[in-house]
DSSP file (Angstrom, degrees, kcal/mol; ACC not computed):
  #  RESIDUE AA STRUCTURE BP1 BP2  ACC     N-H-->O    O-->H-N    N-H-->O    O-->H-N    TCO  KAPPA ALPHA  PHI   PSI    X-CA   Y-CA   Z-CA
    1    1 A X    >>        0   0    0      0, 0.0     4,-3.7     0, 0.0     3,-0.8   0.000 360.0 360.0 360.0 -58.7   -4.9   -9.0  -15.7
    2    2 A X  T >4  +     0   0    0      1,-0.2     3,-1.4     2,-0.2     2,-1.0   0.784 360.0  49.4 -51.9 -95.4   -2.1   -6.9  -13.5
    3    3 A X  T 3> S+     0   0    0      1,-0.3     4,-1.3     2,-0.2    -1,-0.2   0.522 108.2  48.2 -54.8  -6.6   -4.5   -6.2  -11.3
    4    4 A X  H <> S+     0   0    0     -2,-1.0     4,-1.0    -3,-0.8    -1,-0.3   0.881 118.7  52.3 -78.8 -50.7   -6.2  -10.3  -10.7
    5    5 A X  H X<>S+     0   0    0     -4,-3.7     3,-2.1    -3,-1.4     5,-0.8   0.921 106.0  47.8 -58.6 -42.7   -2.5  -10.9  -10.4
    6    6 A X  H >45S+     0   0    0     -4,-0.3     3,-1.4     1,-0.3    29,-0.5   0.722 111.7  49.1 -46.7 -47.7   -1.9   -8.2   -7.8
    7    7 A X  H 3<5S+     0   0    0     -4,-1.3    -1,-0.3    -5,-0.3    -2,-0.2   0.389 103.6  56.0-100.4  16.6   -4.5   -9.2   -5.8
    8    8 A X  T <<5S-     0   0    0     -3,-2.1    -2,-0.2    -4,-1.0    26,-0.2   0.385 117.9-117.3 -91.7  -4.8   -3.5  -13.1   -5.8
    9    9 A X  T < 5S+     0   0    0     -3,-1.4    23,-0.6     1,-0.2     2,-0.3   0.954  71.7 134.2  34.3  61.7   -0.1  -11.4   -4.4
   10   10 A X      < -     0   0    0     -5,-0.8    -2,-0.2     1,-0.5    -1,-0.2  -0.940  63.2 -75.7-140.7 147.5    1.8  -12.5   -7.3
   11   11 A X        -     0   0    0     18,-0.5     2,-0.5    -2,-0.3    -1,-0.5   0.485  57.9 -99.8  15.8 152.2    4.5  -10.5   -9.8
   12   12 A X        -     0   0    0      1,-0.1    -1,-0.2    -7,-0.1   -10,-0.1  -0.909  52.1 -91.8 -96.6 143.1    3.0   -8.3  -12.1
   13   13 A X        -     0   0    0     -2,-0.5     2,-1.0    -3,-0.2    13,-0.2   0.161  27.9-126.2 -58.6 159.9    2.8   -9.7  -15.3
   14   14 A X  E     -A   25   0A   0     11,-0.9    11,-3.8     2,-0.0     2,-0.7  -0.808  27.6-175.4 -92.3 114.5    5.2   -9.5  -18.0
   15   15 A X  E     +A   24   0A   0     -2,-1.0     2,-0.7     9,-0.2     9,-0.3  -0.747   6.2 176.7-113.7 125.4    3.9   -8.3  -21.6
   16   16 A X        -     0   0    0      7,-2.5     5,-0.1    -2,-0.7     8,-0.1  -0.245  30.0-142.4-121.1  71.6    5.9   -8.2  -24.4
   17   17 A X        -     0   0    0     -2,-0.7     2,-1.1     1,-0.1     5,-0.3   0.145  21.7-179.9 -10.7  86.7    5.6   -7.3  -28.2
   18   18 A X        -     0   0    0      3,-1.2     4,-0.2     1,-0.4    -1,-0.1  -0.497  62.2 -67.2-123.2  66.6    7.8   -9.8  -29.9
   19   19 A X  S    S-     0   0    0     -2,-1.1     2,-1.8     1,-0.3    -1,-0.4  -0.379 115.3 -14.5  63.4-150.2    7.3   -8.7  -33.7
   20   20 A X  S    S+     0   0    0     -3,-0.1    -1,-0.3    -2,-0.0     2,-0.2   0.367 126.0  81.7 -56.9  16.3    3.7   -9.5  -34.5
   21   21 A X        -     0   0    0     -2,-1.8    -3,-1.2    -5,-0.1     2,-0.3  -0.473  63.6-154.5-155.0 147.9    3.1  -11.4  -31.8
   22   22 A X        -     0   0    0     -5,-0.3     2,-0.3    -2,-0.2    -5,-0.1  -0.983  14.2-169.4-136.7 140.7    2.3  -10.4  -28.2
   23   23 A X        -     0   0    0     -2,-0.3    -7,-2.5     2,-0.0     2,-0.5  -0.971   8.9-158.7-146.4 149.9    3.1  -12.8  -25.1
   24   24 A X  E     -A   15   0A   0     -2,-0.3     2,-0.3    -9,-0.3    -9,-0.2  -0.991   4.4-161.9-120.1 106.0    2.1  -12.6  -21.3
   25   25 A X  E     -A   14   0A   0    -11,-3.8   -11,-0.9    -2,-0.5     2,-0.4  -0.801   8.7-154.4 -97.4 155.2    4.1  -14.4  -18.7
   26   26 A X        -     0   0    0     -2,-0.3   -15,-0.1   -13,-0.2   -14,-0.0  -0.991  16.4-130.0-143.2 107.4    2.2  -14.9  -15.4
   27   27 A X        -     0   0    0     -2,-0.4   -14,-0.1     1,-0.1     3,-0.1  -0.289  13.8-163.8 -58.5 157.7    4.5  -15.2  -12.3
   28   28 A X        +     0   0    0     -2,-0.0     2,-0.7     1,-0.0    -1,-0.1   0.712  63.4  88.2 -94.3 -48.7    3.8  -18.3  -10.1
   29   29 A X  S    S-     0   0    0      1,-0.1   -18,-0.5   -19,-0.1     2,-0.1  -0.483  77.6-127.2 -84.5  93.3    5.8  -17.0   -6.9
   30   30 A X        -     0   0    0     -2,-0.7   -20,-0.2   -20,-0.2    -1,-0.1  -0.137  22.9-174.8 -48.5 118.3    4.1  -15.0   -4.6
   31   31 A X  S    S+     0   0    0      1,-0.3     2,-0.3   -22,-0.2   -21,-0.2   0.620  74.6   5.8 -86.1 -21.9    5.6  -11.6   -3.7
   32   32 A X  S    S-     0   0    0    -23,-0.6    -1,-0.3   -24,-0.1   -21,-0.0  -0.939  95.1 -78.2-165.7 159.9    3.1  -10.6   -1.1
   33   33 A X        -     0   0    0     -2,-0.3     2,-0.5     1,-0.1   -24,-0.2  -0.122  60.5 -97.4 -60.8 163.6    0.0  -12.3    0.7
   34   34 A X        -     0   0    0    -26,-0.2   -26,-0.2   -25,-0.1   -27,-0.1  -0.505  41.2 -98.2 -77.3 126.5   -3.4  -12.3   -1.7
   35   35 A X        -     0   0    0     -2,-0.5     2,-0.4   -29,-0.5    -1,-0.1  -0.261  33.7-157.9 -42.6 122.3   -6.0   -9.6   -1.2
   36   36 A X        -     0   0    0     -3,-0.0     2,-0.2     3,-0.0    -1,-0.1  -0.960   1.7-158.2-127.2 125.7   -8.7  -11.1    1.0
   37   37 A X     >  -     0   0    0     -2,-0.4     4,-0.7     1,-0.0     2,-0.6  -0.628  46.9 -92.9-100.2 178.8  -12.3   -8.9    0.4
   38   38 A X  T  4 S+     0   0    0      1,-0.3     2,-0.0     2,-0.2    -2,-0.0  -0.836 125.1  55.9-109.0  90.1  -14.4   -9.6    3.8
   39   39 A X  T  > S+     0   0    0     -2,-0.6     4,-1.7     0, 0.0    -1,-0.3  -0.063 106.2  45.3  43.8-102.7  -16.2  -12.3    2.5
   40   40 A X  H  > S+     0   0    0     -3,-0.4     4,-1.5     1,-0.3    -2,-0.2   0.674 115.1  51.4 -42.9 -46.5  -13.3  -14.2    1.5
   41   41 A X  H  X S+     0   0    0     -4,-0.7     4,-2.9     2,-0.2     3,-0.4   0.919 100.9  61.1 -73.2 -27.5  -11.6  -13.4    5.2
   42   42 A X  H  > S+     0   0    0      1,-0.3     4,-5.8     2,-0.2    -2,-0.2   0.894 104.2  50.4 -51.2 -24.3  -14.7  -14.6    7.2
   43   43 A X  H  X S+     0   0    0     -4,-1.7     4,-1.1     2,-0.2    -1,-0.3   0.840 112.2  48.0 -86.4 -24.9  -14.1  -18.0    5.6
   44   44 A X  H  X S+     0   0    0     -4,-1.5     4,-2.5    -3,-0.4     5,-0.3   0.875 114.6  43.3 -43.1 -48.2  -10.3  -17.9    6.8
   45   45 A X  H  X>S+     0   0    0     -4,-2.9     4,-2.7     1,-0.2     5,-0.5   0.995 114.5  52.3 -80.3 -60.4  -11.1  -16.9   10.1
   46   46 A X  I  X>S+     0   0    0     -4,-5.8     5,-2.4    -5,-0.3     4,-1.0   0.874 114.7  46.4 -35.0 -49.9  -14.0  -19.6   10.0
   47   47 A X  I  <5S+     0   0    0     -4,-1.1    -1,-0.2     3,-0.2    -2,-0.2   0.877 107.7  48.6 -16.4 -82.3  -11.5  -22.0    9.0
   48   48 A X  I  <5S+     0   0    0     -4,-2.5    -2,-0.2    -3,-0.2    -3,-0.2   0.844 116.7  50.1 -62.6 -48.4   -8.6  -21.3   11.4
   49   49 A X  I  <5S-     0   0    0     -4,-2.7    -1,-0.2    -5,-0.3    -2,-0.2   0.752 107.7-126.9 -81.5 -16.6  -11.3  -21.5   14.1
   50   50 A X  I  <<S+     0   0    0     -4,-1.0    -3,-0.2    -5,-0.5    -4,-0.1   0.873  72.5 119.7  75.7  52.1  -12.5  -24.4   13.1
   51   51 A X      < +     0   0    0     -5,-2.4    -4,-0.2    -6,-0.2    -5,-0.1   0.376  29.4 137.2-107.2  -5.9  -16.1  -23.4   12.9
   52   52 A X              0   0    0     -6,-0.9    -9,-0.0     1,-0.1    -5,-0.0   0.128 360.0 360.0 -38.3 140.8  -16.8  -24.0    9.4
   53   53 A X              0   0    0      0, 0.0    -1,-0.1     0, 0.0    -7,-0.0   0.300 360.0 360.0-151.2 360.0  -20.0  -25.7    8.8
């Protein structure tokens, strides 16, 4: 889970023990851009160039 967030570039999550009970916040607000594997950039770059097909 930290690390899907980490590579959406957003907060690591918050986990917290709250008597028997366990909870997971998941930031919305990106702290740094998302990890793009090269795949994922060709289809930006296709994109931006406007070659997408």
């Amino acid at each position: 889970m930290t690390a899907a967030c980490r590579e959406a570039g957003l907060a690591d999550p918050r986990l917290e023990e709250i008597a028997t009970r366990f909870r997971v916040t998941i930031f919305t607000s990106r702290v740094n851009r998302p990890t793009l594997d090269d795949t994922d950039q060709a289809i930006v770059d296709g994109l931006s160039d406007g070659r997408a097909s």
